[in-house]
C-alpha positions in Angstrom: 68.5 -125.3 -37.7 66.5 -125.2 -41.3 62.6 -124.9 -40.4 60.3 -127.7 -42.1 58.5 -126.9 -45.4 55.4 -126.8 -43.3 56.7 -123.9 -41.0 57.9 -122.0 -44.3 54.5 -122.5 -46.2 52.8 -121.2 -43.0 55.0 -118.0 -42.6 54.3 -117.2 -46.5 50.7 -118.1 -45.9 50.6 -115.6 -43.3 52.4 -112.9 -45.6 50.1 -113.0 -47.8 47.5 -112.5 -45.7 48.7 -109.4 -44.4 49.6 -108.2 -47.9 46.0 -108.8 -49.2 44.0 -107.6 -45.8 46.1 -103.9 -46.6 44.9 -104.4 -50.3 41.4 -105.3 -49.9 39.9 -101.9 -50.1 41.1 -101.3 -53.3 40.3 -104.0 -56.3 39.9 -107.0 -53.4 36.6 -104.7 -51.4 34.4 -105.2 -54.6 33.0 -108.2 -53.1 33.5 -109.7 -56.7 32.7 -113.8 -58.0 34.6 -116.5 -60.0 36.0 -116.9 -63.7 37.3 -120.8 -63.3 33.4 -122.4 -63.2 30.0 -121.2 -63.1 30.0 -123.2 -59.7 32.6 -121.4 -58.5 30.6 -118.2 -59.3 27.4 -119.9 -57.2 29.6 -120.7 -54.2 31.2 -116.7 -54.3 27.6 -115.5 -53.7 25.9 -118.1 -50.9 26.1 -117.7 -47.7 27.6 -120.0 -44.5 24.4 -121.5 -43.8 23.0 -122.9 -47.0 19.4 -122.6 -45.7 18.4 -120.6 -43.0 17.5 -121.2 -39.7 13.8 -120.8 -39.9 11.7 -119.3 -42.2 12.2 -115.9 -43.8 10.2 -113.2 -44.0 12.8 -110.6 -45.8 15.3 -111.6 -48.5 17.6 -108.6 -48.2 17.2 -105.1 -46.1 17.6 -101.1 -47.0 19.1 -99.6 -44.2 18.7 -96.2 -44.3 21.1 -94.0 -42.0 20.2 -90.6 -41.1 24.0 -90.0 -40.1 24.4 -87.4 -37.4 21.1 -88.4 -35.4 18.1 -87.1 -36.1 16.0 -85.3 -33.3 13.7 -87.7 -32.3 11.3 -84.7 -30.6 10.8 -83.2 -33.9 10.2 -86.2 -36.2 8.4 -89.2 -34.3 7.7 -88.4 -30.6 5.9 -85.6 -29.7 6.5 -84.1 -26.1 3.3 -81.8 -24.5 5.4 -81.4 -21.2 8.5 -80.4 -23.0 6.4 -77.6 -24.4 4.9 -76.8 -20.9 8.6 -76.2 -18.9 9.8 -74.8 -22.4 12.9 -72.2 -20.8 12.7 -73.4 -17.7 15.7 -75.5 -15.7 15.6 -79.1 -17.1 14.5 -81.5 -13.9 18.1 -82.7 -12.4 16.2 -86.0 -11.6 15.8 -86.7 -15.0 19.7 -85.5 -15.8 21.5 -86.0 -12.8 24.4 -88.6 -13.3 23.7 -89.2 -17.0 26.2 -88.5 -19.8 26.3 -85.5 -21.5 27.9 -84.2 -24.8 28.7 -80.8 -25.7 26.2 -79.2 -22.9 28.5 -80.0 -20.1 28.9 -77.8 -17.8 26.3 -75.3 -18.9 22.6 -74.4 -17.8 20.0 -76.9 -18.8 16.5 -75.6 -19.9 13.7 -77.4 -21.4 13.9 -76.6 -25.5 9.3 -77.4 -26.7 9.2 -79.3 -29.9 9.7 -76.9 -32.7 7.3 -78.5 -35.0 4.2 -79.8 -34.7 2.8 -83.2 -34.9 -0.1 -84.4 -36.7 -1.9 -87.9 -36.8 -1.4 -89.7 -40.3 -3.2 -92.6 -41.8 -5.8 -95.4 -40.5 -3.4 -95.6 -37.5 -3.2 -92.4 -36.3 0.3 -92.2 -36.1 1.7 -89.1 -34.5 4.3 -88.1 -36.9 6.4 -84.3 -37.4 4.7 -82.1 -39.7 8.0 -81.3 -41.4 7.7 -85.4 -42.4 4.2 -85.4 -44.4 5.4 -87.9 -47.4 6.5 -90.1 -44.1 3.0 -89.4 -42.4 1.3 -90.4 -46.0 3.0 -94.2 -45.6 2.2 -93.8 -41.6 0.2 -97.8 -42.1 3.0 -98.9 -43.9 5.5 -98.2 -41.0 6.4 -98.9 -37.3 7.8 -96.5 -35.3 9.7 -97.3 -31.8 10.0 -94.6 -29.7 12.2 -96.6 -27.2 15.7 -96.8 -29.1 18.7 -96.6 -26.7 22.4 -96.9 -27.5 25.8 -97.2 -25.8 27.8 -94.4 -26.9 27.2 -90.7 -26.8 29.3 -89.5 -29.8 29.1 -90.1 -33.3 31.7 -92.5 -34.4 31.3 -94.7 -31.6 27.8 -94.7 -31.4 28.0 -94.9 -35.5 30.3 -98.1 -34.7 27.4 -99.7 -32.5 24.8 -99.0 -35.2 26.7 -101.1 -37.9 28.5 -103.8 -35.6 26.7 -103.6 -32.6 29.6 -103.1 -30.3 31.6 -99.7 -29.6 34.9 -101.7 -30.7 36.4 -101.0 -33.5 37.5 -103.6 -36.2 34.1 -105.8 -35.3 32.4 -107.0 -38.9 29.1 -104.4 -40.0 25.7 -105.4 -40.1 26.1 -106.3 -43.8 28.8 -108.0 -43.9 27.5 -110.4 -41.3 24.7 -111.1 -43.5 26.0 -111.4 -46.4 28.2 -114.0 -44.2 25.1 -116.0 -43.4 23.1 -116.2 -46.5 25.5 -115.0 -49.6 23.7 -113.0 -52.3 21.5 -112.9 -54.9 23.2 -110.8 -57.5 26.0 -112.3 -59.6 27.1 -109.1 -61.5 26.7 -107.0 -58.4 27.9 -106.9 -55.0 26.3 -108.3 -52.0 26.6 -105.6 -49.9 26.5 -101.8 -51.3 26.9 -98.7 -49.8 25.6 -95.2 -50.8 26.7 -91.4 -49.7 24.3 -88.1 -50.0 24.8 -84.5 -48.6 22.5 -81.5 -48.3 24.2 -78.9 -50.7 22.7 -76.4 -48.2 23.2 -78.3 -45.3 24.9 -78.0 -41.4 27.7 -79.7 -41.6 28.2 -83.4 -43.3 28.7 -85.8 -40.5 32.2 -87.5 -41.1 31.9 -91.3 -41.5 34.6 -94.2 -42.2 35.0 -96.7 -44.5 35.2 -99.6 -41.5 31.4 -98.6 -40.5 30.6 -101.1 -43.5 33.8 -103.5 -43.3 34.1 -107.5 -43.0 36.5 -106.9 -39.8 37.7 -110.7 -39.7 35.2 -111.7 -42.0 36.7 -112.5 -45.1 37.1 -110.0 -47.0 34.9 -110.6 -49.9 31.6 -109.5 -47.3 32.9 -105.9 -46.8 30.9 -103.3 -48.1 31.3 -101.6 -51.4 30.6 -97.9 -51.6 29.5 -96.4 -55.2 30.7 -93.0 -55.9 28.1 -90.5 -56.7 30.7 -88.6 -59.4 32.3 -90.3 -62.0 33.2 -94.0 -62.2 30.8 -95.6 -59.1 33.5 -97.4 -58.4 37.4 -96.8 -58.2 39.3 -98.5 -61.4 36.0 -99.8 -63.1 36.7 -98.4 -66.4 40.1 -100.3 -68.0 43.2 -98.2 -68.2 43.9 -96.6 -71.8 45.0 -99.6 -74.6 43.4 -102.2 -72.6 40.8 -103.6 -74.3 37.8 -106.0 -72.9 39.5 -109.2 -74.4 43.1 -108.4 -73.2 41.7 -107.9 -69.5 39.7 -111.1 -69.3 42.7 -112.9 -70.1 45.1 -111.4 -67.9 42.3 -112.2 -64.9 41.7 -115.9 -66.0 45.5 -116.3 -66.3 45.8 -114.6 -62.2 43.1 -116.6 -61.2 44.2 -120.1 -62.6 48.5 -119.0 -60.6 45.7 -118.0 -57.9 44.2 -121.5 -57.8 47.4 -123.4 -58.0 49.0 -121.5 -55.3 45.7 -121.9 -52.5 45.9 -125.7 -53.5 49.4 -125.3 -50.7 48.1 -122.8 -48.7 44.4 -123.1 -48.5 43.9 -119.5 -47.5 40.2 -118.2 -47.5 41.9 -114.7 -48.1 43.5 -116.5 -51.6 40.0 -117.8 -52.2 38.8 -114.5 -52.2 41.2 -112.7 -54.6 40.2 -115.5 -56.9 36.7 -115.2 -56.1 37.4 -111.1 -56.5 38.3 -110.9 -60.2 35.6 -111.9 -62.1 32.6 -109.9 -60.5 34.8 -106.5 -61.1 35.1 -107.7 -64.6 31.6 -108.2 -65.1 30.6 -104.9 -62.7 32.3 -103.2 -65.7 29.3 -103.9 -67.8 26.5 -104.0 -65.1 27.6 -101.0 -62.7 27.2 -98.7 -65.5 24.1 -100.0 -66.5 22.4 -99.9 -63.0 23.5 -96.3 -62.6 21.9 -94.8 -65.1 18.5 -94.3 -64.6 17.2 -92.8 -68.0 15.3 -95.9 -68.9 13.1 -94.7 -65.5 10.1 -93.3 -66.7 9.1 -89.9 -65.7 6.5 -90.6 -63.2 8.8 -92.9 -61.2 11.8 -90.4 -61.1 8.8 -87.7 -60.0 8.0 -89.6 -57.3 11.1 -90.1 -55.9 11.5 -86.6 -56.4 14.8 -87.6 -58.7 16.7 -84.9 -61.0 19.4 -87.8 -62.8 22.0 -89.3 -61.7 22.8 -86.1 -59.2 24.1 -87.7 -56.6 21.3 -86.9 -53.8 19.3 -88.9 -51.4 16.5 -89.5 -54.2 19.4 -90.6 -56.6 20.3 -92.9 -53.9 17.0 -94.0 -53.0 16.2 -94.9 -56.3 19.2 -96.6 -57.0 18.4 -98.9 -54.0 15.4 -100.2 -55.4 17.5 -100.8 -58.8 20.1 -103.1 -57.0 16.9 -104.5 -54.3 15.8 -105.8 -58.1 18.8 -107.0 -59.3 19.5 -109.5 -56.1 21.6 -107.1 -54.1 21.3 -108.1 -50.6 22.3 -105.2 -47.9 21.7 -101.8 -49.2 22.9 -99.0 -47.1 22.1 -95.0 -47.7 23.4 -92.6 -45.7 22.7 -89.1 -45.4 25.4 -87.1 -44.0 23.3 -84.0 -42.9 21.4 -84.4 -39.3 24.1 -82.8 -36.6 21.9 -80.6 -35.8 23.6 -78.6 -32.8 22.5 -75.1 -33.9 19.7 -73.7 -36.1 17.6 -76.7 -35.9 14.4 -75.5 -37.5 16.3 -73.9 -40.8 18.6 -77.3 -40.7 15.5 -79.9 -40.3 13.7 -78.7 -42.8 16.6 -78.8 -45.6 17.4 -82.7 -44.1 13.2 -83.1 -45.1 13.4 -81.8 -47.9 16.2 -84.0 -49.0 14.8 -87.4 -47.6 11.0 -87.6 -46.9 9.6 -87.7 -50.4 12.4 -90.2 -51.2 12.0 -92.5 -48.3 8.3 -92.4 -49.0 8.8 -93.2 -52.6 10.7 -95.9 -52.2 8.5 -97.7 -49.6 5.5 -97.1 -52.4 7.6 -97.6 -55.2 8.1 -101.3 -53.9 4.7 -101.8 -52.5 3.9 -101.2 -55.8 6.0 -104.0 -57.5 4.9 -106.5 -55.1 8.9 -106.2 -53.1 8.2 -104.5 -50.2 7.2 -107.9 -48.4 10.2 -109.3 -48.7 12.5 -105.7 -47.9 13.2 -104.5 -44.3 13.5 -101.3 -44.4 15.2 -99.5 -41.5 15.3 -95.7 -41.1 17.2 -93.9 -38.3 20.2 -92.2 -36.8 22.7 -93.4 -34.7 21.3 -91.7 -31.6 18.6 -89.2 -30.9 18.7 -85.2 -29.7 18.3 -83.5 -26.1 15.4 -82.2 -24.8 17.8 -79.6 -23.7 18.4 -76.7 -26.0 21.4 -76.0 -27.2 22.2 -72.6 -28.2 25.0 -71.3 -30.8 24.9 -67.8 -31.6 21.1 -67.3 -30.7 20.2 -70.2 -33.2 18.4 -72.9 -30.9 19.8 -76.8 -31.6 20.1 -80.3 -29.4 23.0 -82.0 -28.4 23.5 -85.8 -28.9 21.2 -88.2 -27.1 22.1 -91.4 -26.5 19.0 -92.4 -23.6 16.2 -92.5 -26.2 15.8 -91.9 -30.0 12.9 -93.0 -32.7 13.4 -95.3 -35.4 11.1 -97.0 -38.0 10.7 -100.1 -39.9 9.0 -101.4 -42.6 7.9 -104.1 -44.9 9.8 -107.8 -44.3 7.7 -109.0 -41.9 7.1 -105.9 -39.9 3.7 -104.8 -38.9 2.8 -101.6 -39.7 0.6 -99.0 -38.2 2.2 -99.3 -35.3 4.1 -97.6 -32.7 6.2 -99.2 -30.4 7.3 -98.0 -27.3 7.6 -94.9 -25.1 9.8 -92.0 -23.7 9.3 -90.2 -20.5 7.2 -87.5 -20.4 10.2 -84.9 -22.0 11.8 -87.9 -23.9 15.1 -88.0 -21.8 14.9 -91.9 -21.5 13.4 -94.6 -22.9 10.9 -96.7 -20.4 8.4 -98.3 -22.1 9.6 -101.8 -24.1 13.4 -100.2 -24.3 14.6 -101.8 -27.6 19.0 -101.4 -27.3 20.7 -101.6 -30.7 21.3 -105.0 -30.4 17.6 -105.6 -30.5 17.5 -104.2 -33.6 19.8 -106.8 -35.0 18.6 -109.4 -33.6 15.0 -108.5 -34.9 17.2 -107.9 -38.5 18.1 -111.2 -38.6 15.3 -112.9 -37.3 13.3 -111.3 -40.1 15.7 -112.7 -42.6 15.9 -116.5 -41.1 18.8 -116.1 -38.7 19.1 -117.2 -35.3 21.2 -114.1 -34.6 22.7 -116.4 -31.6 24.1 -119.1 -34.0 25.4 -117.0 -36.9 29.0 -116.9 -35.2 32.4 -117.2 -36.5 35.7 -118.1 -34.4 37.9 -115.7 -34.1 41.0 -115.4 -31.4 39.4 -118.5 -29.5 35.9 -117.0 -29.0 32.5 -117.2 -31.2 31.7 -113.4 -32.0 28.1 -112.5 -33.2 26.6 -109.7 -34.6 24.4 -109.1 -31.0 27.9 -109.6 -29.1 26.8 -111.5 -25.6 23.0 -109.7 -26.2 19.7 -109.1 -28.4 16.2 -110.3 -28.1 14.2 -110.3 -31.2 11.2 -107.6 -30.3 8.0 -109.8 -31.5 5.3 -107.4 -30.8 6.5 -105.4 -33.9 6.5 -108.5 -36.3 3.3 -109.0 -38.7 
C-alpha cells in the first residue's frame, strides 16, 4: 500500500529536522536574521510575547559565571565560629547525612576563613579583602548569602545554574529569554557567550557547549560563543575567491529554495535556517568591528584593567558592555578558574586578580553611561566551598558545596547595599530567606517583565518552564 502525500511530506519534514538539529552548532547556532524583507529581519529578533507581562525593569542581563564555585567563606560571608573550631572535628550535626564530594570518607575539621573581611561603602557590606574593587561598588550590589542548589558536582550543578533542572537537554537561561522577548541587536546575536582562563591558574573547569543551548527551543535562541583567538566565530571570514557579492547571492538564492520549500512543510526548524543566513552575513561586518576595542580610550581600557583584545576576563568584560550597547540581550562570561580543591589562598588570589577590577569596572563603566538601570547583572558560581578543609599535599582547599553559597546582583531593578540572607554559624547551610536556583530565575525574569510561570512551551505533551514545577521571585532584594 502507497502512503498519502501527506504521510510522505511528514516523514521528509521530520528528516530534515534531524538533519538540521545535528547541524545547528555549526553555521545554524549563530542565532542569525532574514535576507527576503526587512520584516522578516524584525520578526527573527522578537520574542514570543510581543509585550511583556508586566513592566520591566531590565532590558537584557550579564550573567557572570565564576565556573568551578567560588568559596563563598572567602569572598562574601565571613564565619567568626569557623575561625574559633579552626582544626578541630567539624560538628556531625551539622554534616551528618548530607552529601559530600571528594571528602568522603575522610576526617572533617573546621578550615577559618583564610582572608579577612572588611566593611565597604555607605552599607557596610562585609566583603573579602582579596575583593576590594568589589567592596569599592559594595552600594551598587546585593549580596545573598543563602544560595542553595541541587547537585553537588560541577556539570550537573553547572546544568541547574543555566536550565534550572539537573536534566540534560532542558533550554539555558538565555535561550529562554531570548524565547520570550527576541533581541535588540540585528547584526548581532541575541544571546552570546564568552570564555576566560587564568594563565596561572588551578585547573580550568571543563564546561559544554549545551550549558548555553536552545534544547527544544528552536534553534535560532541557542547561545553563540565568540572565540577569544582568531575568527570570534567559526567560518566568519569567506573561504579564499569568494568575494562579498558572490556570497550574498548564493544566501538569497538558499533562502528564497528555503522559503518555497517551508511553504509545504511549515517547519519552525526551516524558518530558522532561513532566518540563519543573513545575520552571519552581516556578523561578517559587525563581529569584527565589535571585537576590536582600539577605538576604547585609554582610561576606559585602564579601568577595566584591559591589555587588547587578549582574551582575559577584562577583554570579556569589556566586550559585554560593547554588545550590552549594541542591543545584545543575554551576555554570559565565564571564568574557568575557581575549583579550588588545593592551595586556596595562592589560587584565590590569581582568580581576583583576574575578575575583581573587571567586574567592578563594568558595573561603573555602565553606571556611568546611564545603562546599569536597565542591566541585571548576576555574579556567582555554580555552588559554594566547604567549611571543611580539604588538604592536597599540605596545600589547604574546600571541596564542593552544594548547602549554601554567595551570589550578587546588581542594577535592573535590584536594590543595592544590601545583603540578603544568612548561613549558619560555619556556613554549612543556608537558613535565613534560602533563595534555590530557581529563585534566581524566577527573580531574572521577573526583572525583565516575565511571569516566569507563563513563559512555557509544549514539548512531549507537557508545558516546560525555565523554574520547572518551582521559583518564587525574592522581592525583598528588588529596588
Amino acid at each position: 500500500m502507497h502512503r498519502s502525500t501527506s504521510h510522505i511530506e511528514q516523514a521528509a519534514a521530520m528528516n530534515r529536522r534531524a538533519f538540521l538539529g545535528r547541524t545547528s552548532l555549526g553555521l545554524g547556532a549563530l542565532g542569525l536574521g532574514s535576507l527576503v524583507e526587512p520584516s522578516q529581519l524584525e520578526a527573527a529578533t522578537s520574542g514570543l510575547l510581543g509585550a511583556t507581562h508586566h513592566t520591566a525593569r531590565a532590558k537584557r542581563v550579564i550573567f557572570m559565571c565564576m565556573a568551578g564555585g567560588p568559596s563563598h567563606i572567602e569572598t562574601f560571608d565571613p564565619k567568626p565560629k569557623l575561625a574559633e573550631l579552626h582544626g578541630q572535628p567539624m560538628p556531625e550535626s551539622f554534616t551528618a547525612g548530607q552529601p559530600i564530594a571528594q571528602l568522603q570518607g575522610q576526617a572533617l575539621k573546621c578550615q577559618a576563613p583564610l582572608f579577612k573581611f572588611e566593611r565597604f561603602g555607605q552599607s557596610g557590606q562585609e566583603i573579602s579583602e582579596v575583593l576590594p574593587h568589589i567592596g569599592g561598588i559594595a552600594d551598587e550590589i546585593c549580596i545573598v548569602r543563602s544560595m542553595h542548589t541541587d547537585q553537588i558536582n560541577h556539570d550537573p550543578a553547572h546544568t541547574v545554574m543555566n536550565t534550572g533542572t539537573s536534566i540534560s537537554g532542558r533550554p539555558s537561561m538565555g535561550s529562554w529569554i531570548t524565547y520570550g522577548l527576541g533581541s535588540d541587536a540585528a547584526d548581532l546575536p541575541g544571546f552570546v557567550v564568552l570564555t576566560s582562563i587564568s594563565k596561572d591558574g588551578r585547573n580550568p573547569q571543563p564546561i559544554a557547549t549545551r550549558q548555553w543551548h536552545s534544547g527544544f527551543l528552536p534553534s535560532r535562541h541557542q547561545g553563540v560563543a565568540f572565540q577569544s583567538h582568531g575568527d570570534a566565530v567559526h567560518y566568519l571570514s569567506n573561504p579564499p575567491g569568494v568575494d562579498h557579492a558572490s556570497q550574498q547571492r548564493a544566501i538569497s538564492t538558499i533562502n528564497r529554495l528555503d522559503a518555497m520549500r517551508n511553504e509545504l512543510l511549515a517547519n519552525p526548524e526551516v524558518e530558522t535556517r532561513i532566518a540563519q543566513y543573513e545575520l552571519a552575513f552581516r556578523m561578517q561586518t559587525s563581529v569584527p568591528e565589535l571585537m576590536d576595542v582600539a577605538d576604547e580610550p585609554q582610561h576606559v581600557l585602564d579601568l577595566y584593567g584591559a591589555k587588547g583584545a587578549d582574551g582575559s576576563f577584562a577583554y570579556n568584560c569589556l566586550l559585554a558592555r560593547r554588545l550590552a550597547e549594541r542591543g545584545t540581550r543575554f551576555i554570559q562570561l565565564y571564568h574557568r578558574d575557581w575549583d579550588h580543591h588545593n592551595d586556596l589562598t595562592k589560587f584565590m588570589k590569581i582568580c581576583a586578580r583576574d575578575c575583581d577590577q573587571a567586574t567592578a569596572a563594568l558595573i561603573t563603566d555602565l553606571k556611568q553611561r546611564g545603562m546599569l538601570d536597565d542591566t541585571l547583572i548576576v555574579w556567582g558560581g555554580e555552588f559554594g566551598r566547604t567549611p571543611m578543609a580539604q588538604s592536597n599535599k599540605g596545600d589547604v582547599g574546600r571541596d564542593h558545596h552544594m548547602r549554601a553559597f554567595s551570589m550578587f546582583l546588581a542594577g535592573g531593578g535590584i536594590r543595592g547595599g544590601m545583603t540578603y540572607g544568612n548561613t549558619d554559624e560555619l556556613g554549612y547551610h543556608a537558613i535565613e530567606n534560602p533563595m534555590h536556583v530557581n529563585d534566581l530565575h524566577a527573580t531574572m525574569l521577573h526583572l525583565l517583565g516575565i511571569d516566569h510561570t507563563r513563559l512555557t512551551y509544549r514539548y512531549q505533551g507537557r508545558d516546560f518552564r525555565l523554574t520547572d514545577v518551582a521559583g518564587q521571585v525574592v522581592r525583598p532584594i528588588l529596588g
